[in-house]
N, C-alpha and C positions, 0 to 999 in steps of 0.2 A: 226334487231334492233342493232345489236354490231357491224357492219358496220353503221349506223348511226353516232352511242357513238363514232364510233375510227376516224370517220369524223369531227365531231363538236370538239373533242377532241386535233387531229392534227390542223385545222383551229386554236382554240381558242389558242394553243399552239405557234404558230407560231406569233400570232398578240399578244401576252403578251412578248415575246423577243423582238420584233420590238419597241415597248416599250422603251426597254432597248436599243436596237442598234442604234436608232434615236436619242434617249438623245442627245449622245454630239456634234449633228448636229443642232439641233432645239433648244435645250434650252443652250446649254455650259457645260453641265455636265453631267461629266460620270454616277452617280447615279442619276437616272428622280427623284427621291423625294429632292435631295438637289437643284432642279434647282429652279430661283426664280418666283412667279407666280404660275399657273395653270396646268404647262405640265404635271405632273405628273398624275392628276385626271381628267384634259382634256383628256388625253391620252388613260388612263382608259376606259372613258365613251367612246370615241369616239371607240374605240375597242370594248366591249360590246356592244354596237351599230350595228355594223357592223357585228360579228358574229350572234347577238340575229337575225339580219334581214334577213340575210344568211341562217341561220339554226336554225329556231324559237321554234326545238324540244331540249326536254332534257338539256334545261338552265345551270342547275347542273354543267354537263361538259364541259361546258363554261368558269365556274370560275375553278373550278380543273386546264385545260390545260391553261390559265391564270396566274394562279399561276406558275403553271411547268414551261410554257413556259419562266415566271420573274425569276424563282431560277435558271432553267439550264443555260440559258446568263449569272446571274450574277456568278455562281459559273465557269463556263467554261472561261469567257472570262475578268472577275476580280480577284485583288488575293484576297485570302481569309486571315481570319482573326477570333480573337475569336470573332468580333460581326454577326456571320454569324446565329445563332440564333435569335438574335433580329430582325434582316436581314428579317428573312422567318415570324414572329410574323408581321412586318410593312409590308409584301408582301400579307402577309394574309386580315391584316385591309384594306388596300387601296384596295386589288381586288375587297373588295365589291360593290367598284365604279363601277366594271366593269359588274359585277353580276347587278347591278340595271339597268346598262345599256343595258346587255344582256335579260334581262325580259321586258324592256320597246321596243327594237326593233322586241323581239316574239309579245309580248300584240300588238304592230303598224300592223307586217305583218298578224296576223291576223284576226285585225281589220277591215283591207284597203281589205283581202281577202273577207272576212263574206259580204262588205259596196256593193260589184258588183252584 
């Protein structure tokens, strides 16, 4: 099981930077929540998405490395500042996009597993 967690864990982590790394390719802006539009919570979902369907166990740590994987991009590879608090408070609200996304692609794989 803790090979599991540090799987889903590393995956979700990786795809919540990416997030961040794409920004200012896809949308024009270094921070995905200031780009104009969707990218941000398309981003989200679509990540959630992708891990929940990947690795449909222990959702949980999905949004955890989600989160991680948004805070250490932005603190590594932006400068920091004092709104780096409110920073991780907006990191935290939006992941839930990603979380609903990651519970809607376990509930899918599932599903389509149980449906054969």
């Amino acid at each position: 099981m803790k090979r599991e967690l540090a799987i889903n864990f590393l995956f979700s982590f990786v795809g919540g930077a990416m997030v961040w790394a794409l920004s200012p390719f896809l949308s024009g802006q270094v921070e995905p929540w200031d780009a104009k539009g969707f990218y941000y919570s398309a981003a989200l979902l679509i990540v959630g998405l992708i891990v929940g369907l990947a690795r449909p166990k222990h959702v949980w740590s999905h949004y955890a490395g989600i989160i991680l994987g948004q805070l250490t991009y932005m603190l590594y590879f932006l400068p920091g500042g004092p709104l780096i608090p409110v920073g991780v408070a907006i990191l935290a609200a939006y992941s839930t996009i990603a979380l609903a996304g990651a519970a809607s692609g376990a509930w899918f794989r599932r599903v389509s597993r149980g449906a054969r």
